[in-house]
C-alpha positions as CSV (number, residue, x, y, z in Angstrom):
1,X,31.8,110.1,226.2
2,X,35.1,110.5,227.9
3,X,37.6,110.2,224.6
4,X,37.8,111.9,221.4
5,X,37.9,108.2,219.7
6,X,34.6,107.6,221.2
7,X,32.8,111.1,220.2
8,X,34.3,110.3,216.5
9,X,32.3,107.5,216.9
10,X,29.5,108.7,217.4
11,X,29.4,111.4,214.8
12,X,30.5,108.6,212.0
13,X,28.7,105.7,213.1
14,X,25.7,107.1,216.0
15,X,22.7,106.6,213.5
16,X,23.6,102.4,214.3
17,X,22.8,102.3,217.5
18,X,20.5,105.3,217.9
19,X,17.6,106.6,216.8
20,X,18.3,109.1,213.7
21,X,15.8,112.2,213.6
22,X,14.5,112.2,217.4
23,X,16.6,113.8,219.6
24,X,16.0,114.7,223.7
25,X,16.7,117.7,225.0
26,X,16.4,118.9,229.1
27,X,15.8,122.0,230.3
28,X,16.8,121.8,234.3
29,X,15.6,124.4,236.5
30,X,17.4,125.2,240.0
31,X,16.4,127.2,242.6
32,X,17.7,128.2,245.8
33,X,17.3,130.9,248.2
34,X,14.3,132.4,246.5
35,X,16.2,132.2,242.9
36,X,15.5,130.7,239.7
37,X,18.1,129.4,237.0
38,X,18.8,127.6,234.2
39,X,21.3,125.2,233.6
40,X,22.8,125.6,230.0
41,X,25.9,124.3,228.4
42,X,28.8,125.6,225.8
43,X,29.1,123.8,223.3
44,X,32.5,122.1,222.1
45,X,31.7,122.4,218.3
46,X,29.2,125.3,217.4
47,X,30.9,127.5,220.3
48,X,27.8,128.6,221.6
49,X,25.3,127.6,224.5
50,X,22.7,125.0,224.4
51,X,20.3,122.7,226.9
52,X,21.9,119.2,227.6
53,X,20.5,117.2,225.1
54,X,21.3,114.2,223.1
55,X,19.7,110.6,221.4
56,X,18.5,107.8,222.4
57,X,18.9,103.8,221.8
58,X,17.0,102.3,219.5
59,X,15.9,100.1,222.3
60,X,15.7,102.9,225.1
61,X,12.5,104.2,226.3
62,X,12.0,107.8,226.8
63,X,12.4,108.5,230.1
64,X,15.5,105.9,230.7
65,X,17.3,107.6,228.1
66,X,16.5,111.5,229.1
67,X,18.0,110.2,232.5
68,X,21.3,108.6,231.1
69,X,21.8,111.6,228.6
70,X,21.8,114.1,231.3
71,X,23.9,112.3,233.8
72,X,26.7,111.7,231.1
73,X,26.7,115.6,230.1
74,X,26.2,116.7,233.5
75,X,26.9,114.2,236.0
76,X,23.6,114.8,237.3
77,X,21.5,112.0,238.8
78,X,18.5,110.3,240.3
79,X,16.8,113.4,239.0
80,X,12.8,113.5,238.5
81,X,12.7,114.1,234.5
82,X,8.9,115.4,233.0
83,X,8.0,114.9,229.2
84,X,6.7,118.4,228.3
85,X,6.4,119.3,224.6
86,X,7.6,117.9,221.3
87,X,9.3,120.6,219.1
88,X,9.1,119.7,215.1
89,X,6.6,122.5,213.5
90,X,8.7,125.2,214.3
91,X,11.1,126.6,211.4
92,X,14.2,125.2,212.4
93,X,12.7,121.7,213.2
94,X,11.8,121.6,209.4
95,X,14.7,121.6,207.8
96,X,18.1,120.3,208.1
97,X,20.7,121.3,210.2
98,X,22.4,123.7,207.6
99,X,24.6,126.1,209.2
100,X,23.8,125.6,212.7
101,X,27.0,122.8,212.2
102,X,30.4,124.2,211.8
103,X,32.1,123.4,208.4
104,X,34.7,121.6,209.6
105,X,31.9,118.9,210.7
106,X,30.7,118.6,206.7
107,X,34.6,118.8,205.8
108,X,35.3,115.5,208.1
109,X,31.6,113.7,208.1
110,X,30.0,114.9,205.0
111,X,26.4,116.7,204.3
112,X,24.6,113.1,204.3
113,X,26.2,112.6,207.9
114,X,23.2,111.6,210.6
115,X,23.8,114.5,213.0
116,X,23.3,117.2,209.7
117,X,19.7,115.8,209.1
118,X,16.4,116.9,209.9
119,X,15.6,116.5,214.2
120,X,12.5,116.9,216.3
121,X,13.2,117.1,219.7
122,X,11.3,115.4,222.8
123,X,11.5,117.9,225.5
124,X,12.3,117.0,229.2
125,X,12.3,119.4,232.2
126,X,13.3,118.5,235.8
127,X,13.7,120.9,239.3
128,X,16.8,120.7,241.4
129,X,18.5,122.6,244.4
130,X,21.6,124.0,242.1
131,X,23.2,124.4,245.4
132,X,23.9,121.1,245.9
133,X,24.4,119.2,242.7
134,X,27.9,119.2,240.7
135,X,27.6,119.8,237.2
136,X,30.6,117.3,235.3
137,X,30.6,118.3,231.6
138,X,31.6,115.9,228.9
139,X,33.1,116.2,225.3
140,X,29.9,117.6,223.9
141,X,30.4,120.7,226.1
142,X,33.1,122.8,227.3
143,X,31.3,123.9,230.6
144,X,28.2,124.0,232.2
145,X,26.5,126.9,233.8
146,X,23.4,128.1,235.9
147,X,21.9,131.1,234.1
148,X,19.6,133.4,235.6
149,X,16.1,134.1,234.2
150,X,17.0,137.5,233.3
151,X,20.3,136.9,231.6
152,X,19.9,133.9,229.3
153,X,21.9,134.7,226.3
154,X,20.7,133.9,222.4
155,X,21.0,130.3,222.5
156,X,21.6,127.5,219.6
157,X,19.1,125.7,217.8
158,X,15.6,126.5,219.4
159,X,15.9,126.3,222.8
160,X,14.9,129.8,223.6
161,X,12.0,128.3,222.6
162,X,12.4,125.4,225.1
163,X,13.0,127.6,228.1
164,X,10.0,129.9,227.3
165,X,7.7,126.8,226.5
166,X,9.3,124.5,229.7
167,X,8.5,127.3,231.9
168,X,5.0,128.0,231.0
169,X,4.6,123.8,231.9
170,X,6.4,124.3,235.1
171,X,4.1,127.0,236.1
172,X,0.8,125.3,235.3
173,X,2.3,122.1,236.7
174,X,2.4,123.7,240.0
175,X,-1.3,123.7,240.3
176,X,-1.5,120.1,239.7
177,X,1.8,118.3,241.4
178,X,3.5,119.3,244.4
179,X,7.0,120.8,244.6
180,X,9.6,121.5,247.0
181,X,10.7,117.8,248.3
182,X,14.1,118.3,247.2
183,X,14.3,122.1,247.1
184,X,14.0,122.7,251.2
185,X,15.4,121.4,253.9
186,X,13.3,118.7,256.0
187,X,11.7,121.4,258.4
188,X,10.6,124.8,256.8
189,X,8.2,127.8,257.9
190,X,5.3,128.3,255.5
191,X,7.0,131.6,254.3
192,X,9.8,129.5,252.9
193,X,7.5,127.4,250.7
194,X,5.8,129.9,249.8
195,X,8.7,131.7,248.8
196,X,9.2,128.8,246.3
197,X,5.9,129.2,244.7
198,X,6.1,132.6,244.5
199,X,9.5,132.4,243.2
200,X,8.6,129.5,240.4
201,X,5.2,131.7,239.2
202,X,6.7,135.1,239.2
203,X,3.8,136.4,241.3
204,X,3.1,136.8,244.6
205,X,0.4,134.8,246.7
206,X,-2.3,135.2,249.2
207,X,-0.6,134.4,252.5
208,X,-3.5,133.1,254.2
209,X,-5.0,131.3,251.3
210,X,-1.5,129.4,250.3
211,X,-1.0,127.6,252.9
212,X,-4.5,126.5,253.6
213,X,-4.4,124.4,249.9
214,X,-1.3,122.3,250.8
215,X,-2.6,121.4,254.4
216,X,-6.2,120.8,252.7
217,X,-4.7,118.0,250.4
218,X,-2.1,116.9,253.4
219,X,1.1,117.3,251.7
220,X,2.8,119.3,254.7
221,X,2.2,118.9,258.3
222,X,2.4,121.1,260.9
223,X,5.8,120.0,263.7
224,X,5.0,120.6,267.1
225,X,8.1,123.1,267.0
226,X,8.6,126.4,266.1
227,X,12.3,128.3,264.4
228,X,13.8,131.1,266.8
229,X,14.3,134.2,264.5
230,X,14.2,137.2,266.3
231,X,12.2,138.7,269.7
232,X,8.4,137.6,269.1
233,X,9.4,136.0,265.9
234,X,8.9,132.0,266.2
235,X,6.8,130.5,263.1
236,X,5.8,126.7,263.2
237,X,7.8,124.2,261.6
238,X,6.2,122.2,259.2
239,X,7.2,118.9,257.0
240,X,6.4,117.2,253.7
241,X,4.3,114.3,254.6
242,X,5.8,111.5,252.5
243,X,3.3,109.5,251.4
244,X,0.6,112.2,250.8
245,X,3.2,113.9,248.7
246,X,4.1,111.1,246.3
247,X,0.3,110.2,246.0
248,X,0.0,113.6,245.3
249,X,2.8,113.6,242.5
250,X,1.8,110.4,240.9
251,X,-2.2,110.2,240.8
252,X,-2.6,114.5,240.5
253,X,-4.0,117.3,242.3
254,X,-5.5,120.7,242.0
255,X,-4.5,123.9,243.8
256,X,-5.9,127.1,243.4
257,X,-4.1,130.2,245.0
């Protein structure tokens, strides 16, 4: 929404054209040189950070309308969104919105307005390089920016919640899908994706036994060329294999490090 006509709009008349109650909220992970953030936003109204988040069309499905939500927040595109977890049995997904809305909202919409009622939220999570994408805020939010792990403030609503619950599925994901397509650059060393892993899980890894499992299940391939990086220091190059590694990301796999 680019105009304060159109974001009174919404507020007054949203519960037309979307769908009242179910809301969608993303938590987007980056990473880059061996670190892990969080992209959160500021909040225009409740003056306080938040995960992009928003509704969707009564005739939208899910995963069309996590994508458009977070590209007109953020900007960001064409990026890999993944269901995770439905949030409506904690304490705050029980009741409605109460103070968590400024008074000025009930003094201009009412206490019966759409946006003050009772949500559950539908809770996407994606991973990006936040080195190369350019976050574009919109009215919702006064500015966007990548946290890290260590220093995410008290957020609104429940998505400290989110963050803790969207990492845990990250984590186990990694045993299952692969990772890393759009994180490093075409040719890496092993260390470098392993680096990744070991950044994502919080743990450190087996050296000899990582990279065995992705070469077992042919997502990367060896190059016949090695990186100059230092006297007696030139490690293989290695590549995603395309088509292994969206096989592997649509039909499944299972790693065990």
């Amino acid at each position: 929404m680019n105009t304060k006509e159109e974001l009174h709009d919404f507020i007054k008349n949203g519960h037309l054209h979307y769908l009242p109650h179910l809301a969608i909220d993303c938590a987007i992970f980056g990473y880059h040189n061996q670190k892990l953030k969080i992209l959160l936003g500021k909040r225009s109204m409740q003056n306080g950070w938040s995960l992009p988040g928003g509704f969707f069309g009564k005739k939208e499905s899910l995963s069309f309308a996590a994508a458009r939500i977070l590209k007109e927040q953020t900007g960001l595109d064409q990026v890999f969104l993944q269901q995770f977890y439905t949030f409506g049995d904690n304490e705050y997904r029980l009741k409605d919105k109460g103070d968590s809305l400024p008074k000025e909202f009930y003094e201009i919409y009412g206490e019966d307005n759409w946006l003050a009622k009772r949500t559950i939220a539908i809770g996407f999570y994606a991973l990006v390089d936040f080195s190369k994408v350019k976050i574009s805020p919109d009215l919702f939010f006064e500015e966007f920016q990548w946290f890290d792990f260590n220093e995410i403030p008290s957020l609104l609503y429940d998505h400290n919640d989110m963050i803790d619950k969207a990492t845990k599925v990250l984590r186990q994901q990694l045993f299952h899908q692969p990772i890393g397509y759009n994180l490093l650059d075409e040719e890496f060393t092993l260390p470098e994706i392993q680096s990744l892993y070991e950044t994502i899980l919080n743990k450190s890894l087996d050296r000899r036994n990582f990279p065995k499992k992705l070469i077992s299940h042919s997502i990367i391939k060896k190059l016949p060329k090695r990186r100059s990086i230092g006297p007696h220091r030139s490690p293989y190059l290695y590549s995603f294999d395309k088509e292994n590694y969206y096989k592997a990301l649509k039909e499944g796999i299972i790693l065990v490090f």
